[in-house]
ROFINU-191896 format. One record per residue (C-alpha): residue number from 0; residue in three letters; x negated, y negated, z. Coordinates in steps of 0.05 Angstrom, whole numbers, plus 5000, padded with zeros to 4 digits. Each point is the difference from the previous one (the first is absolute). Layout:
residues N
- NUM, ala, X, Y, Z $
...
end
This chain:
residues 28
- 0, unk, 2831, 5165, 8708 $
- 1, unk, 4926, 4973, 4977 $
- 2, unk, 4973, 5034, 4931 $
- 3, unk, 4953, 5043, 5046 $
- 4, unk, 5053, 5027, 5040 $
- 5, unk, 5036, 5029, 4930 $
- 6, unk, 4933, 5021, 4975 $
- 7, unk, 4983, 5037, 5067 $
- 8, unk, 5075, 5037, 4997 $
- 9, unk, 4992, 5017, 4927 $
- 10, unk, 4933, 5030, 5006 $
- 11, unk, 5021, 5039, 5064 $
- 12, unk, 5057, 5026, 4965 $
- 13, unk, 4963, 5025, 4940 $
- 14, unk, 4948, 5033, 5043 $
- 15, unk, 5046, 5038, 5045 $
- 16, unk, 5039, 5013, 4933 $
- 17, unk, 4933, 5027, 4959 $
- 18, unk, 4977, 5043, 5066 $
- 19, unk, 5073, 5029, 5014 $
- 20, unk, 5000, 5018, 4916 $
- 21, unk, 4935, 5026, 5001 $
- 22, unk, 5008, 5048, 5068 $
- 23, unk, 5069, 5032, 4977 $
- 24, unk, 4982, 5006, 4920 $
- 25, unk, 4937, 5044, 5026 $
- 26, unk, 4956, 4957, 4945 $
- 27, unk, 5041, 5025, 4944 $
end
């Protein structure tokens, strides 16, 4: 894999982690 594929996955994972977070803690 190039450097911009890992950077692409990473980034996708932390945004679908940070909106799944912020939709089931209610903005706690």
């Amino acid at each position: 894999m190039s450097r911009i594929s890992v950077v692409l996955l990473i980034w996708a994972f932390v945004l679908a982690a940070g909106l799944f977070f912020a939709g089931t803690s209610d903005g706690a």
